[in-house]
C-alpha positions in Angstrom: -111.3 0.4 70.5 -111.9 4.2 70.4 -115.2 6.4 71.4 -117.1 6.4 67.5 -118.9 9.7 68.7 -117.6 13.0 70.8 -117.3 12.9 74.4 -116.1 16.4 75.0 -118.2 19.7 74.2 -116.9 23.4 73.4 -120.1 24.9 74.2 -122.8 23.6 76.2 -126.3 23.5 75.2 -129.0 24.2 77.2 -131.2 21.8 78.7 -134.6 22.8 79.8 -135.8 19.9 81.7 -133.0 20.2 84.3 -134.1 23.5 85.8 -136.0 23.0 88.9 -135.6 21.3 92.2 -135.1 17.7 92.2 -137.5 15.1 94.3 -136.0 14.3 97.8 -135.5 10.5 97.1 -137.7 8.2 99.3 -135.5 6.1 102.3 -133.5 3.5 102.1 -135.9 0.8 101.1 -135.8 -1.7 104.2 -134.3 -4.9 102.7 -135.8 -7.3 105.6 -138.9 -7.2 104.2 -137.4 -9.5 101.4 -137.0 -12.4 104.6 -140.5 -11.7 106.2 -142.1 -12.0 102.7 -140.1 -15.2 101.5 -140.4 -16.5 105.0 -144.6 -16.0 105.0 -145.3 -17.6 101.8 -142.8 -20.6 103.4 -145.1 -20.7 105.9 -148.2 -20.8 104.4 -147.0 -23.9 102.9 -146.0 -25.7 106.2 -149.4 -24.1 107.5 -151.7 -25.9 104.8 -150.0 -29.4 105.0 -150.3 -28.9 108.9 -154.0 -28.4 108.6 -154.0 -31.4 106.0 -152.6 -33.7 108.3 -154.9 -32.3 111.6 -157.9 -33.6 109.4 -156.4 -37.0 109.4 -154.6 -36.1 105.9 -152.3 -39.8 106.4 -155.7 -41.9 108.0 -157.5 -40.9 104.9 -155.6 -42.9 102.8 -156.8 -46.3 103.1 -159.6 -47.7 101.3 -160.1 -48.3 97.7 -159.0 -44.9 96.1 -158.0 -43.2 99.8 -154.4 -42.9 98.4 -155.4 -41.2 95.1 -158.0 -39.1 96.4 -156.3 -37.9 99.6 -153.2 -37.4 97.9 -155.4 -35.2 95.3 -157.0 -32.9 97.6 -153.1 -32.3 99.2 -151.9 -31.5 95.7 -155.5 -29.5 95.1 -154.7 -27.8 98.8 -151.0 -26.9 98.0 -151.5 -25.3 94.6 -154.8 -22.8 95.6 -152.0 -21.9 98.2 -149.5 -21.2 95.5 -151.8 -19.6 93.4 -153.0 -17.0 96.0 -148.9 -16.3 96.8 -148.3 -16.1 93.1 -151.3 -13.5 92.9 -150.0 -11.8 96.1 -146.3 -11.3 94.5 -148.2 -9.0 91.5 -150.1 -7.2 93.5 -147.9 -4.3 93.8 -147.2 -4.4 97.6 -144.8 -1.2 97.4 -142.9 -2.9 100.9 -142.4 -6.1 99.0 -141.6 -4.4 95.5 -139.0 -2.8 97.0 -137.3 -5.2 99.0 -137.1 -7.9 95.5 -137.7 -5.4 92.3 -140.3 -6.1 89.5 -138.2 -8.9 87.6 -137.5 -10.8 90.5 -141.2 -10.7 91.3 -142.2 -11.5 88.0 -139.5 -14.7 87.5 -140.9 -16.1 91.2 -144.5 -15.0 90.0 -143.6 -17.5 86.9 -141.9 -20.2 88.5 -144.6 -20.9 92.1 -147.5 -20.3 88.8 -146.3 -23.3 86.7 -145.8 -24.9 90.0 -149.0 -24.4 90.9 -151.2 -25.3 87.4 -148.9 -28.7 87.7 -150.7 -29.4 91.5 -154.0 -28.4 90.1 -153.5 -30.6 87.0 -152.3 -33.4 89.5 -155.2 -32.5 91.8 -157.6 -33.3 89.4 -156.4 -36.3 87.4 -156.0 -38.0 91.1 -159.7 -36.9 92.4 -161.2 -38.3 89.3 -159.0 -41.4 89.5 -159.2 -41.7 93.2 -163.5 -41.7 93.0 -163.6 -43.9 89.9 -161.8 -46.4 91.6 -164.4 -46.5 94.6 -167.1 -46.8 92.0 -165.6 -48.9 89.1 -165.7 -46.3 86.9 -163.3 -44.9 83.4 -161.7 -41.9 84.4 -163.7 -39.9 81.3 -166.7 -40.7 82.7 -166.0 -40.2 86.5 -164.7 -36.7 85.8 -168.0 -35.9 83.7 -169.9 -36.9 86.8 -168.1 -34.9 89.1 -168.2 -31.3 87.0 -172.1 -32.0 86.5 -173.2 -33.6 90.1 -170.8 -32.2 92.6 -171.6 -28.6 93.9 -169.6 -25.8 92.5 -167.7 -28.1 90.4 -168.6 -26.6 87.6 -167.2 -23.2 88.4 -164.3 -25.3 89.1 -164.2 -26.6 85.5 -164.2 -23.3 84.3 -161.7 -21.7 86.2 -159.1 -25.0 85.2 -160.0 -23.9 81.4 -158.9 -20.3 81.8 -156.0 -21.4 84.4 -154.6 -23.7 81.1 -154.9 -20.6 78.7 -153.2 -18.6 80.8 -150.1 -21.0 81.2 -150.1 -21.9 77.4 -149.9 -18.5 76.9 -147.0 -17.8 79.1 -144.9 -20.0 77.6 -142.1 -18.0 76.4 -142.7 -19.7 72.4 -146.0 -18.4 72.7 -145.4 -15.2 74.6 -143.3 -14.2 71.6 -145.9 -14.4 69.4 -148.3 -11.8 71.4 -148.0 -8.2 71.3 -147.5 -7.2 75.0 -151.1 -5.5 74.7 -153.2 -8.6 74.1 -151.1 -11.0 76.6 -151.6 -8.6 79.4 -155.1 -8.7 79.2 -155.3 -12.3 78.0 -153.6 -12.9 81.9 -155.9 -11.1 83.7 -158.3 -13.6 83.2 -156.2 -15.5 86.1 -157.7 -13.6 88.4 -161.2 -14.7 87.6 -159.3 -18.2 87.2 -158.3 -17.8 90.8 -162.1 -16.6 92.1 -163.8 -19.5 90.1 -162.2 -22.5 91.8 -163.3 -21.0 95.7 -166.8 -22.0 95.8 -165.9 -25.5 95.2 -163.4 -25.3 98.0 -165.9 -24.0 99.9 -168.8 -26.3 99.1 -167.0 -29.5 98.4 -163.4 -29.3 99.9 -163.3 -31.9 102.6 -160.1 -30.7 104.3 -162.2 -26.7 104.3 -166.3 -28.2 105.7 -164.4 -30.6 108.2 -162.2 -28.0 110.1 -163.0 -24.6 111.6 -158.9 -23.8 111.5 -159.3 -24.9 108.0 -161.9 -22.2 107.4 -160.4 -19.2 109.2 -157.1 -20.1 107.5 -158.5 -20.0 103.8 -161.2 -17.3 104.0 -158.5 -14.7 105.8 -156.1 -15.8 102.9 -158.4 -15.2 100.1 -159.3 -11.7 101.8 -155.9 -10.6 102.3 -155.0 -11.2 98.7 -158.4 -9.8 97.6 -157.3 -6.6 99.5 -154.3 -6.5 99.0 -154.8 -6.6 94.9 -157.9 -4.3 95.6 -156.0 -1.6 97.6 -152.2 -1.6 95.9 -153.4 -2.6 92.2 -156.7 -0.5 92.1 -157.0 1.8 95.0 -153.2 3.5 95.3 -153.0 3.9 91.6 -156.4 5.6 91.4 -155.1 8.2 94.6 -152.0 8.7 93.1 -153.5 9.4 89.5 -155.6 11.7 91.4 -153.5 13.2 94.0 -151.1 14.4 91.3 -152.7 15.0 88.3 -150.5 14.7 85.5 -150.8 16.4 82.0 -148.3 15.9 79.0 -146.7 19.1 78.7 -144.6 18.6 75.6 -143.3 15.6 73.0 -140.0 16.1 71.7 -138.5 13.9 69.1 -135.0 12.5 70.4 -134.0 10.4 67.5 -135.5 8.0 64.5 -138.7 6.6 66.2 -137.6 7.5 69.7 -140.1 10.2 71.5 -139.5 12.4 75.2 -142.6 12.8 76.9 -142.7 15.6 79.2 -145.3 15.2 82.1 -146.0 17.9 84.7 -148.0 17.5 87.7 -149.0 18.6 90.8 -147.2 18.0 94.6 -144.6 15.6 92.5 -142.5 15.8 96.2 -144.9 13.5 97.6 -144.3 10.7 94.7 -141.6 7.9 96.2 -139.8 8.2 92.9 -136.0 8.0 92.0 -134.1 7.6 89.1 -133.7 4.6 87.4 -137.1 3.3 88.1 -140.0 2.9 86.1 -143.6 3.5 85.8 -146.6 1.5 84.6 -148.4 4.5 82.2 -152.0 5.4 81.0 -152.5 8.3 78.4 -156.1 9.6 77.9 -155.6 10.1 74.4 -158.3 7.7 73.0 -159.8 3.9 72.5 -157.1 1.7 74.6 -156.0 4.1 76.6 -156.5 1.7 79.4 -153.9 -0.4 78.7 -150.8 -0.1 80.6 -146.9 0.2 79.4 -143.6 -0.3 81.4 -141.4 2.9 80.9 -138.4 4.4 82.8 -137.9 7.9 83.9 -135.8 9.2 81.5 -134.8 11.8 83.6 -133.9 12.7 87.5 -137.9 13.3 88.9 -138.7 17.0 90.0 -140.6 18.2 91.9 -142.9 19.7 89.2 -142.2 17.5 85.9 -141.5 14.0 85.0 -139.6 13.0 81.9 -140.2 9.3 79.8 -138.8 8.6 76.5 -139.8 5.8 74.5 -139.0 3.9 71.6 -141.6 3.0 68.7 -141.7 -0.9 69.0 -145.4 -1.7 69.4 -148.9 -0.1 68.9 -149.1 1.5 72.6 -145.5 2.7 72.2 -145.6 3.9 68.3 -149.0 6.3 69.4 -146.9 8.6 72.1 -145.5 10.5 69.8 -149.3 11.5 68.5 -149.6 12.8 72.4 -150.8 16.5 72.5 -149.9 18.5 75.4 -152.5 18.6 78.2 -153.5 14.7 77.7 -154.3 13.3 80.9 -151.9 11.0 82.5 -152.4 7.9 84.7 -149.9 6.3 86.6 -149.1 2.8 88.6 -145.6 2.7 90.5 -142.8 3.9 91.0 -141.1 0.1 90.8 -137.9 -1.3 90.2 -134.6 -1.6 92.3 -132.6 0.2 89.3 -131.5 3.2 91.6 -128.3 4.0 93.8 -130.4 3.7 97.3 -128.3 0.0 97.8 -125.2 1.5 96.5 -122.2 0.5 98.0 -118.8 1.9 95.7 -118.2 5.3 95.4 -117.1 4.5 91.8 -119.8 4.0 89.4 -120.0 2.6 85.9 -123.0 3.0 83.9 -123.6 0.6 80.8 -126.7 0.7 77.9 -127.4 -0.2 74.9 -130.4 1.4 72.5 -133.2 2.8 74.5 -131.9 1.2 77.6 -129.8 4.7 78.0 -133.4 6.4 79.4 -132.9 4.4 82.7 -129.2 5.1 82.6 -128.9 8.5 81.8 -131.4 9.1 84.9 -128.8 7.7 87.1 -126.0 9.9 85.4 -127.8 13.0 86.7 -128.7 11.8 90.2 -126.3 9.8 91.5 -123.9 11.1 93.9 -119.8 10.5 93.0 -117.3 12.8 92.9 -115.4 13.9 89.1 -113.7 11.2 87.3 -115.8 8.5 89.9 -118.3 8.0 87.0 -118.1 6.0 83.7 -120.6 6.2 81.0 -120.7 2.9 78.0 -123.2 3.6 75.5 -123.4 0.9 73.1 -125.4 1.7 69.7 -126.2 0.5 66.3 -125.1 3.4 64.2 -124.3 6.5 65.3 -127.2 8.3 64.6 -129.7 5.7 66.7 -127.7 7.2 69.8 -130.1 9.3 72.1 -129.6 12.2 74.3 -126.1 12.3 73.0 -125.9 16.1 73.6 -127.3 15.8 76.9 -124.8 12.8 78.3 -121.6 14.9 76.9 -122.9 17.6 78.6 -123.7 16.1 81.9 -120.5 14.4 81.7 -118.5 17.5 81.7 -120.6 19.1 84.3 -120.6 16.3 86.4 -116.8 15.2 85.5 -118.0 11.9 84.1 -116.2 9.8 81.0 -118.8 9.4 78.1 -117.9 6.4 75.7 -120.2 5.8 72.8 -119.8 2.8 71.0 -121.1 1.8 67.9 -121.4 -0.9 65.5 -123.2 -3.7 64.2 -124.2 -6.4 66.6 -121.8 -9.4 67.1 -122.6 -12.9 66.0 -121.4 -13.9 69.5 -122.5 -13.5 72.6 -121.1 -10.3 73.6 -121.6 -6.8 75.0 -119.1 -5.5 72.0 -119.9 -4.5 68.3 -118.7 -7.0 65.7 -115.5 -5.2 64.7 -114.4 -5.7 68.1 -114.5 -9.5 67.7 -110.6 -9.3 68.7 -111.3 -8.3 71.7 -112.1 -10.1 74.9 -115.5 -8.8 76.2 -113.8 -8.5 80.1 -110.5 -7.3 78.8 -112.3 -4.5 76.7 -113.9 -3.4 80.0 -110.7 -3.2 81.6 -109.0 -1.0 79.0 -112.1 1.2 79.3 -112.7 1.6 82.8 -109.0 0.7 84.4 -109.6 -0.6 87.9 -113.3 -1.8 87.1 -113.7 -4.1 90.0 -113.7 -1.9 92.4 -116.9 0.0 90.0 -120.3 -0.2 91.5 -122.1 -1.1 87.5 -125.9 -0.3 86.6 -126.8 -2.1 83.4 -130.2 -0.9 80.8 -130.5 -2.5 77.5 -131.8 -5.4 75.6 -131.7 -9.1 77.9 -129.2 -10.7 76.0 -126.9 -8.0 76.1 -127.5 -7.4 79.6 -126.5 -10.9 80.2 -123.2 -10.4 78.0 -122.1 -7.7 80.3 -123.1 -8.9 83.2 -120.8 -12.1 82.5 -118.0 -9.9 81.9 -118.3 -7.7 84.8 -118.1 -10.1 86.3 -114.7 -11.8 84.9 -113.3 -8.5 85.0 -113.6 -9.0 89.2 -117.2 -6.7 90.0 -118.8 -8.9 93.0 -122.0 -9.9 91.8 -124.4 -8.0 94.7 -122.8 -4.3 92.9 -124.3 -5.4 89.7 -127.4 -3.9 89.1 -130.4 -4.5 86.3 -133.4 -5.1 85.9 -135.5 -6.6 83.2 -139.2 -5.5 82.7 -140.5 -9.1 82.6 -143.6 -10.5 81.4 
């Protein structure tokens, strides 16, 4: 398998963006933080059933319908729980985001949020049945009379609606069929799910009126999760948007459909950015403006300019090129675990495919390793669909790293590889490329599936699975 496009250059072109002095990367984010989150939202578990059994939680469940109804309100107990963790794991707590990375987040946010809507479902089915045993009544009718008679109920009915649109909206079949636009904001109204169902905890939840542990527990959790979405998702965002005020200085063209955006700023040395991560971005150009998209830096960060480039795929991304220079610019982040501060090789091998190369050609220019340390794999369609191809030869002979493009159609199997490298064995291919690859420390940017194909054969080919890096931007 041979390089499709050059990887040596006889005269090197210039390359604006990289004059000026690059951002002092923020610490070495403090990986403990990982265990003292994971082991609070354990223990907020342990803390509710605790409180559940204090309040005679087992005594409760004789009688006619004790069984049903006490095992509901555990079930109703355990998911408002789940669901204030799953809103606490999206609210952008930097200390938590960088100890996990958005993906990881985003897969635990999913998984502890189905959980959850399958307690509340389970809370409410057993209620209903639990009190229409005790009065002889069909379920239909019992759960009529306790949205219409029962204080705050009806809030609670509500907030179950807009909890089950949510989910049936998150399922990936359906998620696939949403523009990323609409099924953000279509999941924002689980917040107002989430604030909907406390009066009737307050009001009505037996395990909450009958203990004053109960009531400090649940009114300091609900604040802390209302603060923490209030000061991390509204308040830093709003600072930092402030603080720096960034303007696009310039949209340059870097291939069919695919758009730089160059954004310049003020006191950029004070943003915690490095490269490989990503941003969540706002342009004031117009109706939706408000609407945020997920895009890498494209680009090491400096001190006075930030670089994105983005591919035309959807109606937020296809209107950046129509930026004009001075549009104001909003930002959320930086996020992501995509960056050398865990890095433990002094080899590195860099692998993308399409417009995954922004994230990777970030980490080209700003990671430390010493000539010939570095390998580049840029995987493309055609050879004209290959961006910043000027700019990666370049670094690579500044910088002393190997640049291999290659290009082809996709394969029918599951691979990293083009099709006319169906010969060839996905690990073996690696190790003809990069000889000695398991002793690489590999960053990975592209498409999911292909990520996945790569990752497998890193793997094969010997790389230890913690110095494999990527990241997916979820949702």
């Amino acid at each position: 398998m041979t390089a499709a496009l050059p990887t040596t250059m006889t005269e090197p072109l210039a390359r604006p963006y990289a004059q000026g002095q690059r951002i002092v990367p923020p610490k070495r984010p403090r990986r403990w933080w990982a265990d003292v989150a994971g082991s609070t939202a354990l223990l907020s578990v342990v803390a509710v059933v605790a409180l559940w059994l204090s309040n005679r939680g087992i005594q409760n469940m004789s009688g006619t319908g004790g069984l049903a109804i006490t095992g509901g309100r555990l079930a109703g107990l355990i998911a408002a729980d789940l669901m204030l963790i799953q809103v606490l794991l999206m609210a952008r707590i930097p200390w938590v985001e960088r100890a996990y990375g958005q993906d990881t987040l985003a897969r635990r946010h999913r998984l502890i949020g189905f959980t959850s809507f399958w307690l509340m479902i389970g809370h409410v089915a057993l209620i209903t049945l639990g009190y229409g045993q005790q009065v002889n009544a069909l379920f239909l009718n019992q759960l009529w009379t306790l949205i219409t008679t029962y204080q705050g109920m009806l809030l609670a009915a509500a907030s179950l609606v807009l909890l089950v649109a949510v989910v049936g909206l998150s399922i990936r079949a359906a998620r696939k069929r949403l523009r990323y636009e609409s099924w953000h904001l279509i999941h924002l109204y689980a917040y107002l799910g989430v604030g909907l169902a406390l009066p009737h905890q307050i009001w009505t939840g037996a395990d909450f009126t009958a203990s004053f542990a109960a009531q400090t527990y649940w009114v300091t959790l609900y604040c802390a999760t209302l603060a923490a979405v209030l000061i991390f998702r509204i308040g830093l965002p709003v600072w930092r948007s402030y603080r720096h005020r960034m303007r696009v200085t310039d949209v340059v063209e870097e291939a069919p459909g695919v758009v730089s955006v160059h954004i310049g700023g003020r006191r950029l040395d004070r943003l915690p950015a490095r490269a490989g991560q990503f941003f969540l971005w706002r342009f004031k150009d117009g109706p939706g403006w408000s609407r945020a998209h997920p895009w890498s830096l494209s680009a090491m960060p400096r001190t006075d300019r930030l670089r994105i480039t983005v591919k035309a795929v959807g109606d937020g991304s296809a209107r950046v090129a129509n930026l004009r220079p001075g549009t104001r610019v909003f930002v959320e982040g930086p996020f992501g675990v995509l960056h050398g501060a865990t890095r433990k090789s002094s080899k590195v091998l860099l692998m993308a495919a399409g417009v995954g190369i922004t994230a990777i050609r970030a980490l080209l220019e700003d990671l430390e390793y010493a000539p010939g340390d570095a390998t580049l794999i840029y995987r493309v369609s055609r050879e004209e669909d290959a961006v910043f191809a000027d700019e990666l030869d370049q670094l690579g002979e500044e910088r002393g790293a190997q640049i291999i493009f290659v290009d082809g159609p996709r394969s029918r199997r599951k691979s990293w590889l083009p099709a006319d490298c169906a010969d060839l064995d996905d690990d073996d291919a690696l190790r003809r490329l990069v000889p000695g690859v398991a002793e690489y420390e590999a960053y990975l940017c592209g498409p999911p599936p292909w990520m996945d194909a790569a990752r497998t054969a890193l793997r094969q080919a010997g790389v230890p699975a913690d110095r494999i890096h990527l990241e997916e931007f979820a949702w």
